[in-house]
C-alpha positions as a LaTeX table, in Angstrom:
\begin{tabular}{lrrr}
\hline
Residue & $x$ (\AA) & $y$ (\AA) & $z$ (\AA) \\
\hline
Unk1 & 17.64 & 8.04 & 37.14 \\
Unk2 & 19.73 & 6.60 & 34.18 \\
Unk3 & 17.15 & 4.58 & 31.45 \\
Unk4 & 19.42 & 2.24 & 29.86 \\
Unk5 & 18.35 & $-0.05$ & 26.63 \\
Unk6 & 19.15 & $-3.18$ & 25.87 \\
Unk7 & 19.19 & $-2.98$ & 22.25 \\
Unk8 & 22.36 & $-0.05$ & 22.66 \\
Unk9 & 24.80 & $-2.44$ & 23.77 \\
Unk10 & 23.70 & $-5.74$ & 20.90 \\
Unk11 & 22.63 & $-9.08$ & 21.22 \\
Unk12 & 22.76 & $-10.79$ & 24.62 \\
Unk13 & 26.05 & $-13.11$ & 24.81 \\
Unk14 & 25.17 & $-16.46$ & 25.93 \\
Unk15 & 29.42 & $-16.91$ & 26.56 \\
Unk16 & 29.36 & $-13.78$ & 28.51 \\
Unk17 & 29.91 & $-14.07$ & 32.66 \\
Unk18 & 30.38 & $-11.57$ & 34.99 \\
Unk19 & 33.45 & $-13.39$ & 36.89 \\
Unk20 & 35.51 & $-14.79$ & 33.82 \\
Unk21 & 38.29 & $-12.75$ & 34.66 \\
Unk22 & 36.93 & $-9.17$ & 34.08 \\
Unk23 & 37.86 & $-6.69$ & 37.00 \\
Unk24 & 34.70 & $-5.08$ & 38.37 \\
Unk25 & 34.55 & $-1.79$ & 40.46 \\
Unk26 & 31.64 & $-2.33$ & 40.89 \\
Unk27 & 29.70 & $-5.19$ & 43.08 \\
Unk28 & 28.87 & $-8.08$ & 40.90 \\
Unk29 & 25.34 & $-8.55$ & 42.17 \\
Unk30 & 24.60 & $-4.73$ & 40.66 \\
Unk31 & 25.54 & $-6.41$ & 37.36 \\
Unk32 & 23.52 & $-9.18$ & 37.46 \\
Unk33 & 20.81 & $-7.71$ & 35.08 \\
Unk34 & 23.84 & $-7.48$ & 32.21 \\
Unk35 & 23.80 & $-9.74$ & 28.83 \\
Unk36 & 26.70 & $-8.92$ & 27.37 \\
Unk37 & 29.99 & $-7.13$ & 28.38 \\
Unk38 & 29.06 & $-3.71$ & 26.80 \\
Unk39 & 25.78 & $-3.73$ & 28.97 \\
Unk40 & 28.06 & $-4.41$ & 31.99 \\
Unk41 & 30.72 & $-1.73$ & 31.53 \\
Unk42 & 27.55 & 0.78 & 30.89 \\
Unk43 & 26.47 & $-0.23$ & 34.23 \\
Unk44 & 29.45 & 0.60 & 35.71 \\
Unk45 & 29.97 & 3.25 & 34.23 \\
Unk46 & 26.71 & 4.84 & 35.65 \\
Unk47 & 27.05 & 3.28 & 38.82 \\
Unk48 & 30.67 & 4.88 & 39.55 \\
Unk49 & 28.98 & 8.44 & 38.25 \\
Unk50 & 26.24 & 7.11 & 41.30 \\
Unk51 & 23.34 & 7.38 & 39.26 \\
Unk52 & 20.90 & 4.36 & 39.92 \\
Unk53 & 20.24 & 2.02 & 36.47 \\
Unk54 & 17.03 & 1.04 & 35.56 \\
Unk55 & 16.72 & $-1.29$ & 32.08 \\
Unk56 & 13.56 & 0.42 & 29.82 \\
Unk57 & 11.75 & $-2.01$ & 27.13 \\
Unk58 & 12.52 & 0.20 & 23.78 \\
Unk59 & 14.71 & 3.02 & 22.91 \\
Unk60 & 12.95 & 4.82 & 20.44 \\
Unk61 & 9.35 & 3.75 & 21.29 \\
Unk62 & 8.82 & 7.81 & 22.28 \\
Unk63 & 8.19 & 8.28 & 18.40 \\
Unk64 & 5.40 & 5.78 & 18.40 \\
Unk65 & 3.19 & 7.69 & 20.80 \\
Unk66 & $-0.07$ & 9.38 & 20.05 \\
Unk67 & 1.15 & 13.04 & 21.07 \\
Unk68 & 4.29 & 12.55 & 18.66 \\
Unk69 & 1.66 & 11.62 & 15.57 \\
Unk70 & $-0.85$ & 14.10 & 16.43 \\
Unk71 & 2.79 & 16.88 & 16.71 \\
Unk72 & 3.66 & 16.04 & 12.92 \\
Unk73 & $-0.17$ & 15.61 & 11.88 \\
Unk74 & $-0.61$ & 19.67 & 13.15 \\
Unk75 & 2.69 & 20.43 & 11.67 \\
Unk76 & 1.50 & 18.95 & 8.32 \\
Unk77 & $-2.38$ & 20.50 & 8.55 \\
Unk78 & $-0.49$ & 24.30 & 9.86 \\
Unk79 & 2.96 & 24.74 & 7.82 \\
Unk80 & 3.13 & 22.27 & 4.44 \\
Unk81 & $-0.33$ & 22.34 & 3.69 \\
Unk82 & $-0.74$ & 26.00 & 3.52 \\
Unk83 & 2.45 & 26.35 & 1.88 \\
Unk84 & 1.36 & 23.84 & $-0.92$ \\
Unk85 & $-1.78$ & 25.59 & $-1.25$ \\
Unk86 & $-0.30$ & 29.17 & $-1.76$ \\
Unk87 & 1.95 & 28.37 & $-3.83$ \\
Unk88 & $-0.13$ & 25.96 & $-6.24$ \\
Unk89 & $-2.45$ & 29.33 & $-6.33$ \\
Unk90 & 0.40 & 31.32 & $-7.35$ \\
Unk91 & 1.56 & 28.81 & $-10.29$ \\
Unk92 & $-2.17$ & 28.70 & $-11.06$ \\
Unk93 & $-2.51$ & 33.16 & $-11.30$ \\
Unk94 & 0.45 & 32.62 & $-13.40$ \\
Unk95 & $-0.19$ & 30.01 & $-15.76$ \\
Unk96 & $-4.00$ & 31.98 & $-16.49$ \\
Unk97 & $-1.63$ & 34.29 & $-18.55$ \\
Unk98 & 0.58 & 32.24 & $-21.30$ \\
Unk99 & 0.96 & 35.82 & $-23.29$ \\
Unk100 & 2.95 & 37.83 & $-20.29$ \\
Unk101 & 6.30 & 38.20 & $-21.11$ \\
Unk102 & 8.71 & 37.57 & $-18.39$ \\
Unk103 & 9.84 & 41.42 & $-17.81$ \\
Unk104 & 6.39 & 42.01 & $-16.62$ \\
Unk105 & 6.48 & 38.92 & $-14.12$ \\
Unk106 & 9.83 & 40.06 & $-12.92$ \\
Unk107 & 8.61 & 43.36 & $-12.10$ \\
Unk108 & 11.05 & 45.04 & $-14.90$ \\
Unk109 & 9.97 & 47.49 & $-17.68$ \\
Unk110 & 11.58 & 46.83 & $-20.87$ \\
Unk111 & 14.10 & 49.70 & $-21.93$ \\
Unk112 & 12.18 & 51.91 & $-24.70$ \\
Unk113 & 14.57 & 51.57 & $-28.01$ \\
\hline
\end{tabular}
């Protein structure tokens, strides 16, 4: 089954009707649910494919549900946050020694001369 949104096609037309001259494949009484003419020619579209149409209230209301928050909460709690905290310990080893020169930290000897 085909979810279609109303907020895909824009604004509902008050001008727009379904027999002012617009050739329909499709029966009109299948397109009685359309506000405007992109919402119509969607319907059509689907119907010719012959998938059935049902209109759903949001498109992206998916991302406001609890198993979406709690999916970045564990994301944040198991990947940044341990990544944060290892490497604010490593800048932390690393600034408790201001006199090691930087051929020690990048695992280089210095050449004897």
């Amino acid at each position: 089954m085909v979810c279609l949104f109303h907020g895909d096609y824009g604004p509902a037309d008050p001008a727009f009707d379904l027999g002012s001259g617009l050739t329909w494949v499709v029966d009109a009484n299948s397109l009685k649910e359309a506000r405007n003419l992109g919402e119509g020619e969607a319907i059509q579209r689907h119907l010719l494919r012959g998938e059935p149409v049902s209109w759903c209230g949001q498109g992206y209301a998916w991302v406001d549900q609890d198993a979406v928050v709690w999916f970045y909460l564990a994301a944040f709690l198991f990947v940044i946050l341990p990544y944060l905290i290892m490497s604010a310990k490593g800048f932390a080893k690393c600034a408790a020694w201001p006199d090691i020169s930087v051929e020690i930290l990048a695992g280089r000897q210095r050449l004897p001369r």
